[in-house]
Structures are given as C-alpha cells and as structure tokens.
C-alpha atoms as a printed R data frame, in Angstrom:
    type eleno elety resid chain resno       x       y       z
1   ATOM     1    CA   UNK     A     1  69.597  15.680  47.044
2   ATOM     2    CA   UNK     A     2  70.264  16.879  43.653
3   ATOM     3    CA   UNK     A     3  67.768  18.691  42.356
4   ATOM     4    CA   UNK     A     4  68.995  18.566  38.496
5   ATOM     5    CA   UNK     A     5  68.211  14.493  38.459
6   ATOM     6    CA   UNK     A     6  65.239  15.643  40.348
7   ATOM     7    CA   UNK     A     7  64.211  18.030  37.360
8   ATOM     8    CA   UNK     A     8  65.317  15.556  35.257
9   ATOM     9    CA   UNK     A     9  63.567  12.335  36.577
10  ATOM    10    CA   UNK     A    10  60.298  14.314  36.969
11  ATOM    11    CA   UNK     A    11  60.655  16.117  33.691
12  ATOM    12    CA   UNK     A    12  60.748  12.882  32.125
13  ATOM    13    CA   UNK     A    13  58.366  10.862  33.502
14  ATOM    14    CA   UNK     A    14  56.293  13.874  32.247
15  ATOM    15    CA   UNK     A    15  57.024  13.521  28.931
16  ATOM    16    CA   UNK     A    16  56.541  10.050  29.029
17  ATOM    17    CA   UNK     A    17  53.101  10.412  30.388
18  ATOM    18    CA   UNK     A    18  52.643  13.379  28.076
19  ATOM    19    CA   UNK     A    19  53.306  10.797  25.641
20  ATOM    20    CA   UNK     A    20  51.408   7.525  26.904
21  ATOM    21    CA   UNK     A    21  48.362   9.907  27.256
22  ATOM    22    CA   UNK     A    22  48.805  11.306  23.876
23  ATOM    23    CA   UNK     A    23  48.946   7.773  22.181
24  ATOM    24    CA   UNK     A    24  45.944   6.272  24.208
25  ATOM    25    CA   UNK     A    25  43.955   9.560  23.683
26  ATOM    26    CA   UNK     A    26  44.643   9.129  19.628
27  ATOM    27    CA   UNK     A    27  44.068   5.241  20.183
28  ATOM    28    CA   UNK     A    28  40.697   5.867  21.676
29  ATOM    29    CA   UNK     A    29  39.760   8.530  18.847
30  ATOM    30    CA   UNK     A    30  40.477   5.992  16.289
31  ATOM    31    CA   UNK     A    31  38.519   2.790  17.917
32  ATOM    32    CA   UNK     A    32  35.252   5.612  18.638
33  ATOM    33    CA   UNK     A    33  35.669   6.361  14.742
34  ATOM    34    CA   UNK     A    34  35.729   3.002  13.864
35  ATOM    35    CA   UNK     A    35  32.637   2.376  15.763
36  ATOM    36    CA   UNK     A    36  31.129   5.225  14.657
37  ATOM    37    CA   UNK     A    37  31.808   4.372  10.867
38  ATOM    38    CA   UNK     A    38  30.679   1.213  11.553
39  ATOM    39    CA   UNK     A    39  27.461   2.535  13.189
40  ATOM    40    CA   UNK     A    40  27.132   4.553   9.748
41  ATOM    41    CA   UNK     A    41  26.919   2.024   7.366
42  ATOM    42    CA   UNK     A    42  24.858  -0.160   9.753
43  ATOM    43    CA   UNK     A    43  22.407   2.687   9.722
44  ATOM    44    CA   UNK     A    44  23.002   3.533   5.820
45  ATOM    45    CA   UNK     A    45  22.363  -0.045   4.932
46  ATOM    46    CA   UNK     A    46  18.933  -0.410   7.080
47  ATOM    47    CA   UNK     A    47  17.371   3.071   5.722
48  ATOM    48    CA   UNK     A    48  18.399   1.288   2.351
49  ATOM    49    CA   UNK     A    49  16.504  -1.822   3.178
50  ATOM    50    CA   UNK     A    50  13.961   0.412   4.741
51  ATOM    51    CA   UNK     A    51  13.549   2.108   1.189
52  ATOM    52    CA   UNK     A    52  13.344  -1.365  -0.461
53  ATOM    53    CA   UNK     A    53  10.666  -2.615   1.400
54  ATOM    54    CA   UNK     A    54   8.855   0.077   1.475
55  ATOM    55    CA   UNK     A    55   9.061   0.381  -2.764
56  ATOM    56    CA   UNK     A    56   8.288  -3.070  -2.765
57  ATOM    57    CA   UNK     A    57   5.059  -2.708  -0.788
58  ATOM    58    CA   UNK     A    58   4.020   0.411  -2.992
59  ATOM    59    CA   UNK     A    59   4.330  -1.752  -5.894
60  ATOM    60    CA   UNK     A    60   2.267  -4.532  -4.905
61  ATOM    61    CA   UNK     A    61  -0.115  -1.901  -3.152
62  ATOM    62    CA   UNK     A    62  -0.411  -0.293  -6.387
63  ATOM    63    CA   UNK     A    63  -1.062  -3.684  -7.898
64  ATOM    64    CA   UNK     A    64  -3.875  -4.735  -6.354
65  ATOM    65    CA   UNK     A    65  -5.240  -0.920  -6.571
66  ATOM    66    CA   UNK     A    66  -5.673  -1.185 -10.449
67  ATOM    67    CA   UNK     A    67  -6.828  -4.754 -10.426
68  ATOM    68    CA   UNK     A    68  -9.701  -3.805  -7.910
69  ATOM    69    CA   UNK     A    69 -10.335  -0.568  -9.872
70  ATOM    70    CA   UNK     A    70 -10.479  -2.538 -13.215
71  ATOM    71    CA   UNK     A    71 -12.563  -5.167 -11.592
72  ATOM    72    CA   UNK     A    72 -15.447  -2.465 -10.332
73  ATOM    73    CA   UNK     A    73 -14.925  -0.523 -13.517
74  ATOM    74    CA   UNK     A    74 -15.988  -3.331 -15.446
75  ATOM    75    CA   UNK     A    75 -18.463  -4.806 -13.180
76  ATOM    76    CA   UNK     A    76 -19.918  -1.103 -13.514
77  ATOM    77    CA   UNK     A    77 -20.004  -1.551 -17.266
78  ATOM    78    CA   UNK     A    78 -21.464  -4.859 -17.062
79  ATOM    79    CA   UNK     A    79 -24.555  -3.579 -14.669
80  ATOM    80    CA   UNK     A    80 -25.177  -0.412 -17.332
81  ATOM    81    CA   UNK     A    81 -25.844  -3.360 -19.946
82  ATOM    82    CA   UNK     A    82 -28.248  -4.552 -17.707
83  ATOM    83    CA   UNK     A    83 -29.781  -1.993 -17.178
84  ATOM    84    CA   UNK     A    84 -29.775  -1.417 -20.316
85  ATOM    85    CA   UNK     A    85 -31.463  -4.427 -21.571
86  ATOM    86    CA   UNK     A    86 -34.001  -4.053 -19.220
87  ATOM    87    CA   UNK     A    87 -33.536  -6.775 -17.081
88  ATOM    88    CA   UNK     A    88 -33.267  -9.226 -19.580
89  ATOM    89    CA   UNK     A    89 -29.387  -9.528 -19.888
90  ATOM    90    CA   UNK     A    90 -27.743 -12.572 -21.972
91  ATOM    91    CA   UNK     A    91 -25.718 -15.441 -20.358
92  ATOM    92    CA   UNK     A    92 -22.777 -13.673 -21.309
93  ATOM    93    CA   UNK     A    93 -23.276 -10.479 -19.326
94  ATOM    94    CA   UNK     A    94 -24.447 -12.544 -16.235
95  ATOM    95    CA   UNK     A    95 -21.619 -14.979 -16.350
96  ATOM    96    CA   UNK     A    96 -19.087 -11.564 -16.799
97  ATOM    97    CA   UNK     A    97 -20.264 -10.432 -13.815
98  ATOM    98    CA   UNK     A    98 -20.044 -13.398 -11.850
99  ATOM    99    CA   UNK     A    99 -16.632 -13.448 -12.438
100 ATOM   100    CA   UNK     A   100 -15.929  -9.756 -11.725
101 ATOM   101    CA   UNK     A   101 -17.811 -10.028  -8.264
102 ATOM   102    CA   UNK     A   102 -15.542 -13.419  -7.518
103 ATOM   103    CA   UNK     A   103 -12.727 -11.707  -8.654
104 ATOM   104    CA   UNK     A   104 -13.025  -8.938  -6.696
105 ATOM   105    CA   UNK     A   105 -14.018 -11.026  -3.583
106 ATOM   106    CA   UNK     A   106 -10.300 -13.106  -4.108
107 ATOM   107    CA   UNK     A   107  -8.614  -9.694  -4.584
108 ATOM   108    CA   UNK     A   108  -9.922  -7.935  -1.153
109 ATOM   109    CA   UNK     A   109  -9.642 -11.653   0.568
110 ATOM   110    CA   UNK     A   110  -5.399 -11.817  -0.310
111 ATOM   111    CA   UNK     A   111  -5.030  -7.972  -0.824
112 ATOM   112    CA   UNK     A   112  -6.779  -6.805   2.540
113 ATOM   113    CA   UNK     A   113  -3.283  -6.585   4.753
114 ATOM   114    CA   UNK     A   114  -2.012  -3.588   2.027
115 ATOM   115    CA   UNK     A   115  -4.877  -1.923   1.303
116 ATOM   116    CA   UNK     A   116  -5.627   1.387   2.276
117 ATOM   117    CA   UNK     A   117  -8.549   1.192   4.642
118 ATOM   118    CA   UNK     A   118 -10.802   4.018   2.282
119 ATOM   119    CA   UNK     A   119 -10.133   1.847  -0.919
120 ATOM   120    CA   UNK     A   120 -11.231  -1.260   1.185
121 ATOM   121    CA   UNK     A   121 -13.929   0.564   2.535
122 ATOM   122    CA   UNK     A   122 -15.061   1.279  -0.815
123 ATOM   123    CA   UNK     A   123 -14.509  -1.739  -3.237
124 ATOM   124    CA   UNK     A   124 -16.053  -3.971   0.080
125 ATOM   125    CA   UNK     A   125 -19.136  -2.155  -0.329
126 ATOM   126    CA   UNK     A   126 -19.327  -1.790  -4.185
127 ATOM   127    CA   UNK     A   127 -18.637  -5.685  -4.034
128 ATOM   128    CA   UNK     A   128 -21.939  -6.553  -1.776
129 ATOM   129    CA   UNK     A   129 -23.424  -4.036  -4.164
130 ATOM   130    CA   UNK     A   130 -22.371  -6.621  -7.337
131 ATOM   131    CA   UNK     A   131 -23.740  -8.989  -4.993
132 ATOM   132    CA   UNK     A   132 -27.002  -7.535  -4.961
133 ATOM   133    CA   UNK     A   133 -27.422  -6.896  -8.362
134 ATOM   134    CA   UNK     A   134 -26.596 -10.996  -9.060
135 ATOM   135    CA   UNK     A   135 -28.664 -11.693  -6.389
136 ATOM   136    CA   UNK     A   136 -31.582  -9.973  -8.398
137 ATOM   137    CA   UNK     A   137 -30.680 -11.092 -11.992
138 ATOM   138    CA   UNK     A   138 -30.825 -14.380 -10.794
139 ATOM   139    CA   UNK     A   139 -34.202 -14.031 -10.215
140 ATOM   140    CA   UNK     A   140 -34.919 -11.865 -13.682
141 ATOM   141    CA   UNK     A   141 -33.420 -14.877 -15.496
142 ATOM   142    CA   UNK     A   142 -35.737 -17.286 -13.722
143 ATOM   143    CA   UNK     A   143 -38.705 -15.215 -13.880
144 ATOM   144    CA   UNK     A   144 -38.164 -13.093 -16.862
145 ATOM   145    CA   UNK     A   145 -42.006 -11.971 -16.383
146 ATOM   146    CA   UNK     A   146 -41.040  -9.801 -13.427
147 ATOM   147    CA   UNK     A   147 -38.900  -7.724 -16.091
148 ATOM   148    CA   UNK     A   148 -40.449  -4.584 -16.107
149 ATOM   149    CA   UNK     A   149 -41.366  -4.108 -12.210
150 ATOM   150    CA   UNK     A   150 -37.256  -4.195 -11.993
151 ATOM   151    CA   UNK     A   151 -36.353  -1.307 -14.839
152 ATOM   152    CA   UNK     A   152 -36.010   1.624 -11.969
153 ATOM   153    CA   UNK     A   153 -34.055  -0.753  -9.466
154 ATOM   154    CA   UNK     A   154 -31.967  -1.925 -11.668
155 ATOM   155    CA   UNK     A   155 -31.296   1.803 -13.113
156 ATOM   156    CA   UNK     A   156 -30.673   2.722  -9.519
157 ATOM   157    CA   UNK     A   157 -28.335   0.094  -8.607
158 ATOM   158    CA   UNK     A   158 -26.344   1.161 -11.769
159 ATOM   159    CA   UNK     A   159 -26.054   4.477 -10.376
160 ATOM   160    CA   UNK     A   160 -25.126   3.608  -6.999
161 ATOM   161    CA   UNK     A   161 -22.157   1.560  -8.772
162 ATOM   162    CA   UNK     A   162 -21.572   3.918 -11.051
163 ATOM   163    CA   UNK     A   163 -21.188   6.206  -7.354
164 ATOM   164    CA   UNK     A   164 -19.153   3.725  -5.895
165 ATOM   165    CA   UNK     A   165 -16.800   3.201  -8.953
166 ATOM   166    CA   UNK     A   166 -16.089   7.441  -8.906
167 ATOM   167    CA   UNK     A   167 -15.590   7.524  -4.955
168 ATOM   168    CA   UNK     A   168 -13.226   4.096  -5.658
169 ATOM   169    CA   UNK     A   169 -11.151   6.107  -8.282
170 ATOM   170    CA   UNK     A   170 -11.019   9.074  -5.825
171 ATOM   171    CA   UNK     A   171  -9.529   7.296  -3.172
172 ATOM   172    CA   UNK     A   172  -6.720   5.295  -5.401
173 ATOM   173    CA   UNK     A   173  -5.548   8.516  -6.976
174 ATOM   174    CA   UNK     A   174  -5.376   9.905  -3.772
175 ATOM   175    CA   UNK     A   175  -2.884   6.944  -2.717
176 ATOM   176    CA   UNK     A   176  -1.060   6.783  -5.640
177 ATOM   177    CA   UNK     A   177  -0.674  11.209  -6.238
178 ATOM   178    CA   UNK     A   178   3.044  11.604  -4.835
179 ATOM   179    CA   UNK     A   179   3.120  14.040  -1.817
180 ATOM   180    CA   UNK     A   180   3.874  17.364  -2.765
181 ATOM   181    CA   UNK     A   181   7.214  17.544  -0.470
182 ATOM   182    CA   UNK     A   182   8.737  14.602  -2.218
183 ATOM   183    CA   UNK     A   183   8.028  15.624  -5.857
C-alpha cells in the first residue's frame, strides 16, 4: 500500500468536501436571505396597509364625529329658542329641529360600526332627548293654551341638552386628542 496516494486520495476528497460543503453552506445562506428579504417586504408592505386602513378609518371616524357634534350643537341651539319663546316656537324652529333629530338618527343608524361606544352612548341619548322635546312641541303647537304650564320643562330639557351637548364634546376631543407617546 502506498501511503502517499493514500494521503493524497484522502487529502483530496477532503478538499473536495471542504469545498462541496462550503458552496452548499453559502447556497443555503443565500436562499434563507432571500426568504428572509422576502418575508421583509411582505411584512413592510402589510404594516403599510395596516397604516392605511387604519388612517382611513380615523378619517371617516372623525367624519361622522363632527357631523354628530354639529347636529346636537345645533339641535341644542334650536331647543334654547324654544325655550326661549316660551313654548310658542315658529314653524321654522320646529321644522329645524325635525331635521336635526332625523339627521342625527341617519348618522348613528350608518355611523354606529365606527363610533366610539362613549360618543354613541352620548349622541343616542341626547337624540331620544330631541325626541322628547318634539314630542312635546308637537303638542304646544296644537294646544298653544298649555304654553305657560311648559316654561320650566322646557327650560329643563334645554339644560339637559345643553348637558348632553358638553359631555358629547368631551368625549370627541378625547378621541380625536393624539396620544401623548405618538406626538
């Protein structure tokens, strides 16, 4: 036996492993950095959607917040001319207030699935609240006589809008105030 082919042979089939190992290590590196680029932007462009969506809701959210806010703020103002006139409001004021009550009924009806469940809370009761106060101008306009046995409810249910409309504006600044950590 010769041992220098020996040396030799072994020696080189060494090396050639050496090398085959080498080159399938460095293969394998390259396909697990593919992967894990490819992993990167998968991830990059879903926190980007992520983002998107959730601007998008914000947006409408905030949306509907100042519509309903408007809406109570001027169904407020409408129920302080009431009150003001003692009962005895024009068709005007009525018919205003009619439409801010529908209005805000249609907004809470489509807008209920993004609204924060405080604001809902709130504008759902200040609307049965508009309610009410039709519901009893109604009957001023058909018995205008009953006038003055109305003058402290009708003060009364001003306030409690007036109530309702500051709690409302409470809660939709506290949505819309950016966190302290992201400003």
């Amino acid at each position: 036996m010769q041992w220098d082919t020996l040396i030799t042979s072994i020696g080189g089939a060494s090396a050639v492993l050496g090398v085959v190992g080498y080159v399938l290590k460095r293969s394998f590196e390259r396909v697990l950095d593919a992967k894990l680029k490819e992993s990167e932007e998968r991830h990059k462009v879903l926190l980007a959607e992520t983002v998107r969506r959730q601007a998008a809701l914000y947006d409408q959210q905030f949306g509907a917040l100042k519509t309903i806010l408007a809406l109570i703020y001027r169904a407020r103002n409408a129920a302080r001319g009431i009150h003001q006139s003692d009962g005895k409001p024009d068709r005007e004021v009525f018919r205003r207030l009619h439409f801010y009550h529908s209005s805000m009924e249609e907004m809470l009806f489509e807008q209920r699935a993004i609204l924060p469940e405080d604001v809902f809370d709130v504008a759902h009761r200040t609307k049965h609240q508009v309610h009410e106060l039709l519901a009893h101008v109604e009957h001023l306009r058909r018995r205008p006589d009953a006038a003055p046995k109305y003058t402290e409810y009708l003060r009364e249910m001003y306030e409690a809008l007036d109530t309702s409309y500051q709690h409302l504006v409470s809660a939709v600044q506290a949505h819309i105030k950016p966190d302290d950590d992201t400003a």
